[in-house]
KEMARLO-232095 format. One record per atom (N, C-alpha, C, O): residue number from 0; residue in three letters; atom name; x, y, z. Coordinates in Angstrom, 3 decimals. Example, Ala and Ser with C-alpha at 12.3 -4.5 7.8 and 13.67 -1.06 7.14 Angstrom:
SITE   k   r  a       c1       c2       c3
SITE   0 ALA  N   13.190   -5.690    7.800
SITE   0 ALA CA   12.300   -4.500    7.800
SITE   0 ALA  C   13.200   -3.300    7.800
SITE   0 ALA  O   14.236   -3.319    8.465
SITE   1 SER  N   12.850   -2.250    7.080
SITE   1 SER CA   13.670   -1.060    7.140
SITE   1 SER  C   12.900    0.030    7.870
SITE   1 SER  O   13.409    1.138    8.039
//
This chain:
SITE   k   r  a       c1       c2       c3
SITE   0 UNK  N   16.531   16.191  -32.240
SITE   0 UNK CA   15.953   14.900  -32.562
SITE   0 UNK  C   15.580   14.907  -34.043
SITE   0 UNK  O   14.790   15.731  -34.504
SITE   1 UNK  N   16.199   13.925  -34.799
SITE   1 UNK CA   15.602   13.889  -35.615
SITE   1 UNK  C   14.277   13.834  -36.168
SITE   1 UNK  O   13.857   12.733  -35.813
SITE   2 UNK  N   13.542   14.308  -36.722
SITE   2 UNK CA   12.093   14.571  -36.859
SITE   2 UNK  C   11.278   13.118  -38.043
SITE   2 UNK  O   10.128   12.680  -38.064
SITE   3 UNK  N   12.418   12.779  -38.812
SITE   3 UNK CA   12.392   11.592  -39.866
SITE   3 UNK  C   12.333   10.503  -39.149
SITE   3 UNK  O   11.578    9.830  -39.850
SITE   4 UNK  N   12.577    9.893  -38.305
SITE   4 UNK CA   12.614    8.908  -37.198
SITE   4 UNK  C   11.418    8.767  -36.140
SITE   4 UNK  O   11.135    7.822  -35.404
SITE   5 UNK  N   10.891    9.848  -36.283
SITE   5 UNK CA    9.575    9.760  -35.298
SITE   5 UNK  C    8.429    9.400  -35.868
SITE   5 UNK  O    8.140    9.818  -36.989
SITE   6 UNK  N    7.442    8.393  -35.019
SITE   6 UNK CA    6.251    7.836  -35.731
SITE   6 UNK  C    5.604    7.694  -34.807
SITE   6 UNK  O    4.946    6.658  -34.706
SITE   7 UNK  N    5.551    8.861  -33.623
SITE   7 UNK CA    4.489    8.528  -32.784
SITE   7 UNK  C    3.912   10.176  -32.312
SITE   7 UNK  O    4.785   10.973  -31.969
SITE   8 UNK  N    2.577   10.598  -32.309
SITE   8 UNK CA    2.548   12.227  -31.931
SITE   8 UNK  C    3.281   12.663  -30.575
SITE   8 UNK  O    2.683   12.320  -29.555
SITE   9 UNK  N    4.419   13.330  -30.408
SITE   9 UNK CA    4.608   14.397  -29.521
SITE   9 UNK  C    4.091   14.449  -28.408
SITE   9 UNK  O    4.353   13.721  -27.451
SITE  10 UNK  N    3.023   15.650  -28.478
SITE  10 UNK CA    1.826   15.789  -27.781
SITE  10 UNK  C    1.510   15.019  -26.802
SITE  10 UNK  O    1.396   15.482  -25.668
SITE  11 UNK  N    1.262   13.370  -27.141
SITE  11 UNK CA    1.203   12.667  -26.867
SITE  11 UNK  C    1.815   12.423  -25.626
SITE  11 UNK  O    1.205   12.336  -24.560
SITE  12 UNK  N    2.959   12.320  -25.771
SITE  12 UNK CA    3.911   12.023  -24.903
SITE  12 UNK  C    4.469   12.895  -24.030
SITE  12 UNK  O    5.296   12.589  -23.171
SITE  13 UNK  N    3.876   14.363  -24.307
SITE  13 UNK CA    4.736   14.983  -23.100
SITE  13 UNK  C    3.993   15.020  -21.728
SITE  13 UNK  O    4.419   15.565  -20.709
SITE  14 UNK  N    3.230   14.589  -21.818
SITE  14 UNK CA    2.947   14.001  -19.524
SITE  14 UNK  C    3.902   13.297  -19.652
SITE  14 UNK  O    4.753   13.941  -19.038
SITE  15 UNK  N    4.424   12.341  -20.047
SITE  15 UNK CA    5.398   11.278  -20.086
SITE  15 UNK  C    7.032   12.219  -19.529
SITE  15 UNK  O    7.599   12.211  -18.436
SITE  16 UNK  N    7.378   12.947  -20.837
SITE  16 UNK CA    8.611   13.123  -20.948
SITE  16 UNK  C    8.706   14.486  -20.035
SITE  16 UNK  O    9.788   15.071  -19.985
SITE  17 UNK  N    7.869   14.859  -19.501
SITE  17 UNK CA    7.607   16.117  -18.637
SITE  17 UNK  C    7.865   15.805  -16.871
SITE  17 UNK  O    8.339   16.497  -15.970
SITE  18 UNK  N    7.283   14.385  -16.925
SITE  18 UNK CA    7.089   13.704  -15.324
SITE  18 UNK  C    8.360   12.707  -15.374
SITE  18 UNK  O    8.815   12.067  -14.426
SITE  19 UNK  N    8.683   12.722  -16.307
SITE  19 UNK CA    9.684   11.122  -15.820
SITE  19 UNK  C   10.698   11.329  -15.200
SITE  19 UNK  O   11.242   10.395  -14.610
SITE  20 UNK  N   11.167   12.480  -15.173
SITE  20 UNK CA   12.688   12.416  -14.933
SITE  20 UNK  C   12.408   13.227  -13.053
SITE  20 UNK  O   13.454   13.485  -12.457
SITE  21 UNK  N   11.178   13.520  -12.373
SITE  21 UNK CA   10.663   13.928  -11.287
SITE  21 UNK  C   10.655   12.624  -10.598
SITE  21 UNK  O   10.683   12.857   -9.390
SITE  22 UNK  N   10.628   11.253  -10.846
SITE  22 UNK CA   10.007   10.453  -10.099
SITE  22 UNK  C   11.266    9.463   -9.187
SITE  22 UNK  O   12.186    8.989   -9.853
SITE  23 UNK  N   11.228    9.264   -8.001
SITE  23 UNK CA   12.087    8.381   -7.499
SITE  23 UNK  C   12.766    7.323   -8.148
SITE  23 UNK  O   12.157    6.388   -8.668
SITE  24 UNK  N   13.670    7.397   -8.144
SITE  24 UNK CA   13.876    5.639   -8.659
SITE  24 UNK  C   14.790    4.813   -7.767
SITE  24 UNK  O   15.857    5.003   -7.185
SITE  25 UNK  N   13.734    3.597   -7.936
SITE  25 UNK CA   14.125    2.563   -6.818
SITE  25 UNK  C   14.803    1.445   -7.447
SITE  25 UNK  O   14.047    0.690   -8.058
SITE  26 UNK  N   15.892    1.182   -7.452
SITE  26 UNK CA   16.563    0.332   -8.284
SITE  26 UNK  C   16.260   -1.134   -7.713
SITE  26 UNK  O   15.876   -1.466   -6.592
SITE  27 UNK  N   16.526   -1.830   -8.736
SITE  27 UNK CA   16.315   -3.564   -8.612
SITE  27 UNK  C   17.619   -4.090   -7.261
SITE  27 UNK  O   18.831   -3.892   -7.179
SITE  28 UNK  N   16.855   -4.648   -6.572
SITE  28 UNK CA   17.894   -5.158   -5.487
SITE  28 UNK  C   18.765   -6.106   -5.780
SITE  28 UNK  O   18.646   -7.039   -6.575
SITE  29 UNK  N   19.963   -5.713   -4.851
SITE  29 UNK CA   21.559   -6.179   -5.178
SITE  29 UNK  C   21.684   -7.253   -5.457
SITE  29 UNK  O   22.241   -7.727   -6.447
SITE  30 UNK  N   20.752   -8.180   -3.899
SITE  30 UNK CA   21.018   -9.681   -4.699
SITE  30 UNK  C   19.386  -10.006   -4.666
SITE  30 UNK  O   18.349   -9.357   -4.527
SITE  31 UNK  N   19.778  -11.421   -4.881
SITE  31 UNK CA   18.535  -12.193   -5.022
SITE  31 UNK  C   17.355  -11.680   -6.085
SITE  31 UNK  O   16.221  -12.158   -6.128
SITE  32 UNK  N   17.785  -10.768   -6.808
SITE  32 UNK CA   16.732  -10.279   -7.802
SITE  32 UNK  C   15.292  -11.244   -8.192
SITE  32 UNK  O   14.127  -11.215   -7.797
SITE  33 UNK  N   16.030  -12.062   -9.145
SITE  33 UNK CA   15.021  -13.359   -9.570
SITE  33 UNK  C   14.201  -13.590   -8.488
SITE  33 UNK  O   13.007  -13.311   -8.601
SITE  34 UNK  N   14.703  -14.130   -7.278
SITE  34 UNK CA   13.645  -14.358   -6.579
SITE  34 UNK  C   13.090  -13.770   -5.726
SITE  34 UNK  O   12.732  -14.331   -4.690
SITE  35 UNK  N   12.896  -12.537   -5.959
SITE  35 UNK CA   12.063  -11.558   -5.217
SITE  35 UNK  C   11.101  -11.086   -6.502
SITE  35 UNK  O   10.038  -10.498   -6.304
SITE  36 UNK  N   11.495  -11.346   -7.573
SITE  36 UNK CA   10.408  -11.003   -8.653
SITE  36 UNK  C    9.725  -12.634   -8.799
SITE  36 UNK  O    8.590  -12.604   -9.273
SITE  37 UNK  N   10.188  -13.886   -8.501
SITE  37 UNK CA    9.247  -14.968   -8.185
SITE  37 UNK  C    8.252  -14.934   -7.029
SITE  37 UNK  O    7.305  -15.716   -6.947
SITE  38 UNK  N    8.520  -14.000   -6.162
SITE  38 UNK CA    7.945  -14.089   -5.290
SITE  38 UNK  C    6.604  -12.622   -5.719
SITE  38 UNK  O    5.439  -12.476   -5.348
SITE  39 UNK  N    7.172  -12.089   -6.300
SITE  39 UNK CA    5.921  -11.216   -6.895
SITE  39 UNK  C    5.074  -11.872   -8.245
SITE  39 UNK  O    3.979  -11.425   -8.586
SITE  40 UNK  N    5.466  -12.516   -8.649
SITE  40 UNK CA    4.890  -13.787   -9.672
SITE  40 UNK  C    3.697  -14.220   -9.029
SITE  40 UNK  O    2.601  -14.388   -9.564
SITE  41 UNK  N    3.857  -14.308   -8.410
SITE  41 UNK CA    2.349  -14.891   -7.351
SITE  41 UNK  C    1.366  -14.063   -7.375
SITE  41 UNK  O    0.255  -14.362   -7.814
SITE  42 UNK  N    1.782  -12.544   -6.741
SITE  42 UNK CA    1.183  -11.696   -6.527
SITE  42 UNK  C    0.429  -11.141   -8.392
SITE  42 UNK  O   -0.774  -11.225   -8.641
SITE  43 UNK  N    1.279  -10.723   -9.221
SITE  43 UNK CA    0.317  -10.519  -10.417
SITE  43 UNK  C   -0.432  -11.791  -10.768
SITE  43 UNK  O   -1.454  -11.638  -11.437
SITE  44 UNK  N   -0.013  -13.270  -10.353
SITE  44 UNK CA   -1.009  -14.230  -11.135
SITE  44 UNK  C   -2.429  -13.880  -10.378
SITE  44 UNK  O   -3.386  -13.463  -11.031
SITE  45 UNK  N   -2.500  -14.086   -8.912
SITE  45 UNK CA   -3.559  -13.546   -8.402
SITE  45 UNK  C   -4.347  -12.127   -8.593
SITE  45 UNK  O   -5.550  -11.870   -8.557
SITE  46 UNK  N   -3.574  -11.576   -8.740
SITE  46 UNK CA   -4.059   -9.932   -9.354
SITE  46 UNK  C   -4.859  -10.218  -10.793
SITE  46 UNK  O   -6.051   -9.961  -10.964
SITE  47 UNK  N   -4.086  -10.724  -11.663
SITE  47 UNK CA   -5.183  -11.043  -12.780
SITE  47 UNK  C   -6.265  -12.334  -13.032
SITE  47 UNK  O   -6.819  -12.587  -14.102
SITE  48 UNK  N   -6.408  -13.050  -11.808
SITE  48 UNK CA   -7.171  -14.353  -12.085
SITE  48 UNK  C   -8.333  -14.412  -11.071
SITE  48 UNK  O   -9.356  -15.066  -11.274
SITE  49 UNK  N   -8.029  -13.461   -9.640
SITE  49 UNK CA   -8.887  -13.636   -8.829
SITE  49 UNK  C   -9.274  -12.262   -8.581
SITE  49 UNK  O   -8.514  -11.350   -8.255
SITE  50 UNK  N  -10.728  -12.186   -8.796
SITE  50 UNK CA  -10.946  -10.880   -8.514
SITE  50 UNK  C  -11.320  -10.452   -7.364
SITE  50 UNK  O  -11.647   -9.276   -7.205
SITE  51 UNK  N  -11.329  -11.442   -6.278
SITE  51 UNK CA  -11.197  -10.966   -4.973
SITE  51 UNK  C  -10.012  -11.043   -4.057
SITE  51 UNK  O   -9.935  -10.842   -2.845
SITE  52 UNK  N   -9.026  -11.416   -5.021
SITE  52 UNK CA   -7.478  -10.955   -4.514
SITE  52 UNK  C   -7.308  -10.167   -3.423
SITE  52 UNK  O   -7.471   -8.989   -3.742
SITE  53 UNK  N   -7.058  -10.302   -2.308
SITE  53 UNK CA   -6.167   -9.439   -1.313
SITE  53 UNK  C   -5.029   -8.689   -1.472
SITE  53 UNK  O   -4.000   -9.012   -0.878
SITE  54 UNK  N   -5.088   -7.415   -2.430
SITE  54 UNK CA   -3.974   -7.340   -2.650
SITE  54 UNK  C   -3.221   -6.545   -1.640
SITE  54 UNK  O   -2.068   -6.710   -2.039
SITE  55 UNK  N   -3.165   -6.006   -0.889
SITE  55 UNK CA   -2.253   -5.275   -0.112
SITE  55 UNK  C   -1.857   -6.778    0.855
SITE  55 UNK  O   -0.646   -6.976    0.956
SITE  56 UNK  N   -2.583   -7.597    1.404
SITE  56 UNK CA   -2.034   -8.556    1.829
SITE  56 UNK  C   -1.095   -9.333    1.097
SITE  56 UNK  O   -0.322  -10.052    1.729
SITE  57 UNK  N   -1.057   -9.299    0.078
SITE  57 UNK CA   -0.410  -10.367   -1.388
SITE  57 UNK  C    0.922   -9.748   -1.131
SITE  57 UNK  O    1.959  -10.321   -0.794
SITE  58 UNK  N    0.676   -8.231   -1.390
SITE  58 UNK CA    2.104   -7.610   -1.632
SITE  58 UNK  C    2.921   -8.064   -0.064
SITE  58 UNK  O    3.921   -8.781   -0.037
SITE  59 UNK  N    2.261   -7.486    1.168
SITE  59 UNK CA    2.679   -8.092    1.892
SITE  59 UNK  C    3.506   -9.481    2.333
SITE  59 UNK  O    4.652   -9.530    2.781
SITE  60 UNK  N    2.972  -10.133    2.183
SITE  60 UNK CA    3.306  -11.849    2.042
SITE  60 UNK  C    4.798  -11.804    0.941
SITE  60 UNK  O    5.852  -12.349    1.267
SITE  61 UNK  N    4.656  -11.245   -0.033
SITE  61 UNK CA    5.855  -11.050   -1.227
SITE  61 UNK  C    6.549  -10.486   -0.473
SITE  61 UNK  O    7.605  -11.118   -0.486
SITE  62 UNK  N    6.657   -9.441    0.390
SITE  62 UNK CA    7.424   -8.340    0.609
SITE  62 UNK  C    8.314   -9.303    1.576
SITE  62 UNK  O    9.470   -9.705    1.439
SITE  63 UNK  N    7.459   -9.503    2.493
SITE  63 UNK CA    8.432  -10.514    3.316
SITE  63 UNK  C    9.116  -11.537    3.046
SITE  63 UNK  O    9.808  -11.887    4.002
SITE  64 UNK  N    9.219  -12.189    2.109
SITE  64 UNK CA    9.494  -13.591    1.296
SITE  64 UNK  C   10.919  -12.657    0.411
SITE  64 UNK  O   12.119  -12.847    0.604
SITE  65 UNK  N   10.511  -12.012   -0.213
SITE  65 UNK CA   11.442  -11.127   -0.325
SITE  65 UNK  C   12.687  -10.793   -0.070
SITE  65 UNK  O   13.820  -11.128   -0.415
SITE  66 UNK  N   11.961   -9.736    0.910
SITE  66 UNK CA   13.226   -9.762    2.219
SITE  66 UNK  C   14.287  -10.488    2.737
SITE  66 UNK  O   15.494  -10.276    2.854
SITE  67 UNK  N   13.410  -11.547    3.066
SITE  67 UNK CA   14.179  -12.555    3.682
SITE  67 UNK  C   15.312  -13.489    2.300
SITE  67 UNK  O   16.392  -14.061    2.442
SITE  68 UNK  N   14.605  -13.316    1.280
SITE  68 UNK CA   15.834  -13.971    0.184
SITE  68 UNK  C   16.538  -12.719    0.139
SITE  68 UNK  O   17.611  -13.300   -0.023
SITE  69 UNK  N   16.794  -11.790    0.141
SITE  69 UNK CA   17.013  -10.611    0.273
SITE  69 UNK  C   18.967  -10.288    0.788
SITE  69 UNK  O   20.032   -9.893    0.314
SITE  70 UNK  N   18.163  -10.958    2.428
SITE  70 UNK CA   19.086  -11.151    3.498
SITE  70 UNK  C   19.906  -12.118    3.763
SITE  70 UNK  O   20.929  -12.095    4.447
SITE  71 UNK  N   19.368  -13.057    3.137
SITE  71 UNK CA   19.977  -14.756    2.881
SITE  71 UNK  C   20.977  -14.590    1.686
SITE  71 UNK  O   21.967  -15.320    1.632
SITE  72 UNK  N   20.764  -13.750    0.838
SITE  72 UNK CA   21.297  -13.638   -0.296
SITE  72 UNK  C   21.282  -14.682   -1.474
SITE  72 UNK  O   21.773  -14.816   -2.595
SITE  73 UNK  N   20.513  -15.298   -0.673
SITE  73 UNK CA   19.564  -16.578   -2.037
SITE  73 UNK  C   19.489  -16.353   -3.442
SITE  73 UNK  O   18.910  -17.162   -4.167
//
């Protein structure tokens, strides 16, 4: 790596560059993408506006809405 190109400490970053390549990855679904991330749109507006948000129910409710565009291929 070039060493002239870097502008951020190292150090810093190695939990980062140490863990990343350990972690599952769950790729973006085949279809209906957009609207399974509209349907999580909901879920962060409530996450940051209401602080008594339900969130495991929220995700829930998304998850299924989801799904189902999912399967429809919407």
């Amino acid at each position: 790596m070039d060493q002239a190109v870097i502008n951020v400490p190292l150090n810093q970053l190695a939990p980062f560059n140490d863990g990343i390549f350990k972690e599952q990855v769950i790729p973006e679904p085949e279809a209906s993408t957009q609207a399974v991330y509209g349907d999580l749109d909901s879920v962060v507006e409530a996450v940051l506006t209401d602080p008594n948000a339900n969130i495991p129910s929220l995700l829930q409710q998304a998850n299924v809405a989801g799904q189902a565009s999912i399967s429809s291929g919407a």
